[in-house]
C-alpha positions in Angstrom: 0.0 0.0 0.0 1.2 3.6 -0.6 1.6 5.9 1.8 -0.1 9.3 1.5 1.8 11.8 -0.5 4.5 14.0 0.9 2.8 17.5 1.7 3.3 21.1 2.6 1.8 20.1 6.2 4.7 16.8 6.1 7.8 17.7 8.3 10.8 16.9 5.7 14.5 17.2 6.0 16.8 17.3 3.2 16.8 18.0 -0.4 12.8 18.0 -1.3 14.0 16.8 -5.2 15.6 13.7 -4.0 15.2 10.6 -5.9 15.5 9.1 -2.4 12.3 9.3 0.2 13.0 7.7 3.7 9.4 8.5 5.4 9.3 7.1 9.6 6.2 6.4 11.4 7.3 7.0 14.8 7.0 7.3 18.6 8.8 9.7 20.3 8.6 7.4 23.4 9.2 4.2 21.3 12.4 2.2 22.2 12.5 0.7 18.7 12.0 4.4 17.2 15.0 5.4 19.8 16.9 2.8 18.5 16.3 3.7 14.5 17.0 7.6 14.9 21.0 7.4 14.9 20.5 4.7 12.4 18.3 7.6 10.4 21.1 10.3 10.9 23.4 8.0 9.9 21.3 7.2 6.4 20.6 11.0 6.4 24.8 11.6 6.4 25.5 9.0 3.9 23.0 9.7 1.1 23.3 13.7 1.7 21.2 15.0 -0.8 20.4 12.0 -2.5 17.9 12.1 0.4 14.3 13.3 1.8 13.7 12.1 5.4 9.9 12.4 6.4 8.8 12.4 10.0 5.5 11.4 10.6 3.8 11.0 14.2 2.3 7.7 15.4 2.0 7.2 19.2 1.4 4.3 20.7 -0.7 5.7 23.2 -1.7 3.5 25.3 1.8 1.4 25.7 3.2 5.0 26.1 1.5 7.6 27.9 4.1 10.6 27.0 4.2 9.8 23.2 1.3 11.9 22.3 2.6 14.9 24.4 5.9 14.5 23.0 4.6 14.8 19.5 2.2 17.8 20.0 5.6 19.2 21.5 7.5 18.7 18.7 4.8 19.9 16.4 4.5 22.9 18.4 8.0 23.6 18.3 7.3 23.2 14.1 5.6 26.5 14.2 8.5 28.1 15.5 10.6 26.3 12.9 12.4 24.3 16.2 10.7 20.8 14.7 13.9 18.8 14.0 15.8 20.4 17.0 13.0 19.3 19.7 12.7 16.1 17.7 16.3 14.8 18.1 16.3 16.4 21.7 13.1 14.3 22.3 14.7 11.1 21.0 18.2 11.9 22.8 15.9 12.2 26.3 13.2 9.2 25.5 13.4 8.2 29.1 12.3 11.6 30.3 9.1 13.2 28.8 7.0 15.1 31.2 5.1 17.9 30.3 7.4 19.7 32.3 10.8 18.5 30.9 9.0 18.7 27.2 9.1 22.5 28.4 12.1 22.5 29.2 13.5 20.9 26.0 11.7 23.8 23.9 13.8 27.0 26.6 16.9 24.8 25.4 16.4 25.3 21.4 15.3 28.8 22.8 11.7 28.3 21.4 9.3 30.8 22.8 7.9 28.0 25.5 5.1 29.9 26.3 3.7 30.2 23.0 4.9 26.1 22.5 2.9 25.8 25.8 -0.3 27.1 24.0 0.2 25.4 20.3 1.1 22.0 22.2 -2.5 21.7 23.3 -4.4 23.5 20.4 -6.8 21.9 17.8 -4.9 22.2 15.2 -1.3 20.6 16.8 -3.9 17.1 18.1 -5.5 16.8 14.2 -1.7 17.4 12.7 -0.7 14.4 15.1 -3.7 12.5 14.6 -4.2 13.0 10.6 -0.5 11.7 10.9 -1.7 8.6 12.7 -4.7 7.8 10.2 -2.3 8.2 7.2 0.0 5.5 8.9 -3.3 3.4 9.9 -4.4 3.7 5.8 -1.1 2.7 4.8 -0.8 -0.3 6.8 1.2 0.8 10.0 0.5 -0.9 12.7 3.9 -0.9 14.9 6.6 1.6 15.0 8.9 2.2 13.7 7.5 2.0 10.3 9.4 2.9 7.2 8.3 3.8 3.8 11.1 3.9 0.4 10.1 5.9 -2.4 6.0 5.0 -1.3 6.3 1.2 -0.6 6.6 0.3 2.9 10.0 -1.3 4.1 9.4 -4.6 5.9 12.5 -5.7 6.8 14.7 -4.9 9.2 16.0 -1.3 10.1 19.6 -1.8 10.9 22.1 0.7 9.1 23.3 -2.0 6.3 19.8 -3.4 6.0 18.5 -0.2 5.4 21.2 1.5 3.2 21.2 -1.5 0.5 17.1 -1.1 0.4 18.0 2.7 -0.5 20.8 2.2 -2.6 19.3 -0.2 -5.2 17.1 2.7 -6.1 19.7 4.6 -7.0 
């Protein structure tokens, strides 16, 4: 199944014209999605340009009880144009992801946190995350993290190699 098309409303990083689309259906409070993001920056280094990395929300609510939060957060911090700072510092503090310390991560990329505050629990931050969660539930997601190449969904594994050969053939 395809994934939905890569939007305006998506949060990309890297060269939008590359032949190369990694797109992650993650949880911020996801050990497995801990475990894939240095294996993403590491993708993200070796392809360069050659790729468009796509972050898409899915928390797993109800195994963990921050990962909604944590996305709003980062989402929030997207309006400030702090998404992928507060996303990496998200993933590099999994363990930690209080409402409070979510806060605190957005004064450390000096987003305005009162105004990150405010978006974090507005309409229009819950349908992002949630019209993120239906596009993974259309395609097919149903565990994180997910991966889609180039629109077809990546079932095997997600280790560096794995994951680089899977890219490069479509080179």
């Amino acid at each position: 199944m395809l994934h939905a098309n890569i939007s305006s409303n998506d949060q990309t990083q890297g060269n939008s014209s590359a032949p190369l689309v990694l797109v992650e259906y993650g949880d911020y409070e996801c050990p497995h999605c801990g475990a894939a993001y240095p294996i993403v920056k590491k993708l993200q280094k070796h392809f360069a340009d050659k790729l468009l990395f796509v972050f898409r929300n899915f928390p797993l609510s109800e195994m963990h009880p921050h990962a909604f939060a944590a996305a709003c957060a980062a989402e929030a911090a997207g309006l400030q144009n702090k998404f992928w700072p507060m996303h990496d510092l998200i993933f590099e503090n999994q363990q930690n992801l209080s409402t409070t310390q979510l806060l605190n991560y957005a004064g450390s990329i000096d987003a305005d946190v009162q105004q990150l505050a405010a978006d974090m629990y507005s309409k229009g931050i819950s349908e992002k995350v949630e019209g993120d969660v239906e596009s993974g539930a259309r395609s097919g997601v149903n565990g994180t993290p997910t991966f889609f190449i180039n629109g077809k969904r990546h079932d095997g594994y997600y280790e560096f190699e794995v994951l680089k050969h899977a890219l490069a053939k479509l080179l």
